[in-house]
Phi, psi and omega in degrees: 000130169221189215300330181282358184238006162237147175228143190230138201234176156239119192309337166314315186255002188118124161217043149066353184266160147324334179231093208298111184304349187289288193297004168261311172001270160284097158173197348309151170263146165294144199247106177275137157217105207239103190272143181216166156198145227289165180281357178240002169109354180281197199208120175255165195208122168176136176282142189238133156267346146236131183178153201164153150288171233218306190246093206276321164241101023282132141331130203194118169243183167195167156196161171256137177258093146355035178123192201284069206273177194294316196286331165319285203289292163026259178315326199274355185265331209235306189095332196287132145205194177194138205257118201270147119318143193231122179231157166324313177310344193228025205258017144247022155273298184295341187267320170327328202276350197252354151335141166272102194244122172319146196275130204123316194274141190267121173265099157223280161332283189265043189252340215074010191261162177257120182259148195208119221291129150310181162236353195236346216218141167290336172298170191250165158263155162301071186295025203248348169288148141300317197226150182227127118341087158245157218213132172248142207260128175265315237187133142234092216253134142302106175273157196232127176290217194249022178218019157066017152322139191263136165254179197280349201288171146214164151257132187252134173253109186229134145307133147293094183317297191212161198228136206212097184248157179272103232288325178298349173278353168264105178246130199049038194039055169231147156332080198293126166249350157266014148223036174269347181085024186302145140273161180241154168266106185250064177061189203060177160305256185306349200296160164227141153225170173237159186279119181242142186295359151294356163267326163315169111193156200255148195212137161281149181271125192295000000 
């Protein structure tokens, strides 16, 4: 390959596509979907596409918001949230939920979902996900660039508190992950994938 077969941008300066190629890039990403609520009691509902875990012990996820969102403040008023499993079944439900809606407004109400009490944590759950996350918030860092500039971001960091998975999805008590239907955010405007079990394959670690 050679200099004429690559193309190179500086993110600073632009980078010339129709599309910024960094989010198809890293992905498909895991769909933080994450419901919180407010000091005054209302209830958000909204998917982060950056996201992921972070730890294993104590179990630790996170994700970032892009300026200042509902779930931000939220998390910076409360500490609390809890993290949805996102599946094919439920993936237009959840992109209804990334609507820009006045703060305050239930998206449970208008996606159709059913909210459903925690056990550790004041946000409600999706109950129509297999699996739930409840989440005590550790960290909320300003992200900076690398000349220590304040960006528009926060990263939010939370431990997992309580773990609440849908028993057909235990198969010999390991995780079936390749038939839970997960979805992915996987780059562009619109892309998605699902995880399917024709995608598998396995590599021992040396």
């Amino acid at each position: 390959m050679t200099a004429e077969d690559v193309y190179y941008y500086e993110p600073a300066k632009g980078h010339g596509l129709p599309h910024d190629p960094f989010n198809a890039i890293i992905g498909p990403r895991p769909i933080g979907w994450v419901s919180t609520k407010g000091k005054n009691g209302s209830v958000n509902l909204a998917p982060y596409s950056f996201f992921n875990a972070f730890n294993y012990i104590p179990p630790i996820v996170g994700f970032s918001s892009v300026g200042f969102k509902d779930s931000l403040r939220n998390v910076e008023e409360t500490g609390e949230l809890v993290w949805n499993l996102t599946t094919r079944a439920l993936g237009e439900q959840m992109n209804q939920t990334c609507a820009a809606v006045p703060y305050g407004t239930d998206e449970f109400s208008i996606s159709g979902l059913t909210p459903i009490a925690s056990k550790l944590v004041a946000p409600p759950r999706v109950a129509e996900s297999p699996v739930h996350f409840e989440c005590k918030v550790t960290d909320i860092i300003p992200l900076k660039t690398h000349a220590g500039e304040l960006t528009k971001s926060k990263l939010v960091l939370a431990e997992v508190i309580a773990v609440h998975i849908a028993k057909y999805l235990l198969k010999d008590g390991v995780f079936d992950t390749f038939n839970a239907s997960i979805i992915l955010r996987a780059g562009g405007p619109s892309a998605y994938a699902e995880i399917k079990p024709d995608s598998r394959f396995d590599m021992v670690r040396p």
